[in-house]
N, C-alpha and C positions, 0 to 999 in steps of 0.2 A: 740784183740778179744773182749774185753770190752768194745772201743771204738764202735767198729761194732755194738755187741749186740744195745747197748745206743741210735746209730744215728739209727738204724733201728725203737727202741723201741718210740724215737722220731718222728718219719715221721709217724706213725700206728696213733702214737696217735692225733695229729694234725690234721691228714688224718680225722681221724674219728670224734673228735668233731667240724672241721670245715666242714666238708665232704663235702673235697676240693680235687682236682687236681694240686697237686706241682710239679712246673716243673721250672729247672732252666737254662738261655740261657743268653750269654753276658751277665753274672756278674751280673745276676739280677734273686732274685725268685718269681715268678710269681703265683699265687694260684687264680684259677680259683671256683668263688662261683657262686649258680644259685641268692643269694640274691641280692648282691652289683656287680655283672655281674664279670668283671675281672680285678685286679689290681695290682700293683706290689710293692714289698717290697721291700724296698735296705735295709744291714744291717751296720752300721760301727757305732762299740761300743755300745752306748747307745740308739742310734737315727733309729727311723722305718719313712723311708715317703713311703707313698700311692699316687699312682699316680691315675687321673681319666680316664677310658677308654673311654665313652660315655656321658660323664659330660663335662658344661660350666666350669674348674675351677677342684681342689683337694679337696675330703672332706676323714675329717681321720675318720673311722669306729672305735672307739675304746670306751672300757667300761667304762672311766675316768667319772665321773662326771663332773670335772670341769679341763678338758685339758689344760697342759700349756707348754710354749713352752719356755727354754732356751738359752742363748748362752754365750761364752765366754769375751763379755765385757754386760756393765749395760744398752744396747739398743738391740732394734729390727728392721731392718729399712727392708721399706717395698721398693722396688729400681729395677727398669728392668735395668740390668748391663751392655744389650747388646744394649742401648739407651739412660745411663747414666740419666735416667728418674725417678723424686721419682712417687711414685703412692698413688693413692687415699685409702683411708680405708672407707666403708661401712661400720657400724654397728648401733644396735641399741644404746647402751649408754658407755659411755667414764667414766670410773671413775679415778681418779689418788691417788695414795698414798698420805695422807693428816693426819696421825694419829697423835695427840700430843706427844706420848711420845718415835715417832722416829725423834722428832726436838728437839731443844736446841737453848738457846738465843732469847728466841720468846719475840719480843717486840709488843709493838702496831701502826701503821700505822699515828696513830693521834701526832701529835704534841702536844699535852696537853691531853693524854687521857681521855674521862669522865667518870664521876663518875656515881655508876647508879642513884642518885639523878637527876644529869642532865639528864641523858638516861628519866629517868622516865620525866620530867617535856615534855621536848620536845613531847614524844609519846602522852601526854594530849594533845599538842596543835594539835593535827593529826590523832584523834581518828577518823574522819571521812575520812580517807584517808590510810584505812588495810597495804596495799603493802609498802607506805613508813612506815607505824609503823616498818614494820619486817626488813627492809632495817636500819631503822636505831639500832635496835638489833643485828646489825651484827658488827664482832671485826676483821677487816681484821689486817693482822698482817707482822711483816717480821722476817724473823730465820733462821737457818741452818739444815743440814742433822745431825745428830749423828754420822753415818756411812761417812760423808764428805771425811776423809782423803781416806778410799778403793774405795769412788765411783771417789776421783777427776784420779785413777788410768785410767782409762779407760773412762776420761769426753770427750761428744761429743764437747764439747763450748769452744773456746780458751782463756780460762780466769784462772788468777790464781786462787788456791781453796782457800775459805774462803766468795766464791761470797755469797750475802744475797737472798735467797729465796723471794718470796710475796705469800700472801693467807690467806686461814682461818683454824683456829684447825677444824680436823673434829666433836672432840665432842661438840664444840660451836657450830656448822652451825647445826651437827642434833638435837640439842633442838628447833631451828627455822625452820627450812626447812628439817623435817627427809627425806621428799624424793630422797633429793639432797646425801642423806649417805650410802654407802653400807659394807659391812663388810668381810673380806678375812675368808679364814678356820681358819687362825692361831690366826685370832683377833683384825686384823689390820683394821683401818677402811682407808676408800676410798669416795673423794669427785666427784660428777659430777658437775665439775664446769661449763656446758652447760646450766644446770637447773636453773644457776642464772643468767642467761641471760633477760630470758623473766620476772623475780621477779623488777631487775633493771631494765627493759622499763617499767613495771606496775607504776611502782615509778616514774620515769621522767614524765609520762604522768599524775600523779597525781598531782603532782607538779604542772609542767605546769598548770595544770586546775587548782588549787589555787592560783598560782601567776596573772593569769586574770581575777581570779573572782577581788582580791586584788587591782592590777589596772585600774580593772572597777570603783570599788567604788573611787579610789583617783581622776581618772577622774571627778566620780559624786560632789566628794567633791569639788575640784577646779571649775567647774561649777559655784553649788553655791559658 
């Protein structure tokens, strides 16, 4: 009888502040809104998906701020199964986990690291030339996960675990390029390593234009 009361008391209340039309056919409950037209919920356990009725595509209607999506191994793969086919991801910006103090072992990428004396000397000879300045402020590095041993649990890569990672800390890279850094709820921070794309072409093409100015004059010298 309490069970009754409760599911009744359920559906009223749903009814009312969705002030919806629940209805359930083939394993599926269907809640008709005049906002988002009509769509359909499946439930198993934890997981709601929304299907699109009149939509290019599925968008989840829901209150989250910042929605995110789980599963039972350490990827997400995005895959048409019925064509064995991976698929493309549209978005605006890509950030990847990159915080320092979920790595370990983080060495530096240089063979003889330098010092920032040297850091410093070089950036004088190249004051005229911003892009490589900030390029050469940068400490690409190589290290490991912390978490290495539960994530090599479920690794998509067929390699034994211990593999060395490449990259930069993200607190180094947003003292130079904060745009490239963004920051999780919990504190974690994340690099768009995209952003450093067009920083390193700035740089080659600066370069470039001082290696010819360079050899114009050696030119002129040999000349004379």
């Amino acid at each position: 009888m309490k069970k009754a009361i409760f599911t009744v008391l359920f559906i009223i209340s749903v009814t009312i502040n969705c002030m919806a039309q629940m209805t359930y056919k083939d394993g599926k409950l269907t809640v008709g809104r005049s906002l988002y037209k009509t769509y359909t919920t499946s439930w198993a356990g934890w997981a709601h998906y929304w299907g699109s009725s009149d939509q290019n595509g599925i968008k989840m209607h829901i209150h989250a701020a910042d929605p995110r999506m789980s599963t039972t191994t350490n990827k997400l793969v995005f895959l048409d199964s019925d064509r064995s086919m991976y698929i493309d991801l549209y978005c605006r910006t890509m950030y990847q986990t990159s915080d320092e103090k979920l790595k370990t072992n983080i060495r530096s990428l240089r063979t003889v690291p330098a010092s920032r004396s040297t850091f410093a000397i070089n950036i004088s000879q190249v004051q005229s030339n911003p892009i490589t300045n900030m390029v050469l402020k940068l400490n690409p590095v190589k290290y490991h996960w912390k978490d290495e041993s539960e994530y090599e649990k479920f690794n998509i890569r067929p390699v034994r675990s211990g593999v060395e990672e490449y990259g930069f800390l993200a607190q180094e890279l947003e003292a130079i390029i904060p745009g490239a850094v963004a920051m999780t709820d919990e504190g974690d921070r994340l690099v768009n390593y995209s952003a450093l794309i067009p920083v390193l072409t700035g740089a080659i093409q600066e370069l470039t234009e001082r290696i010819a100015v360079l050899e114009a004059k050696l030119a002129a010298n040999n000349i004379k």
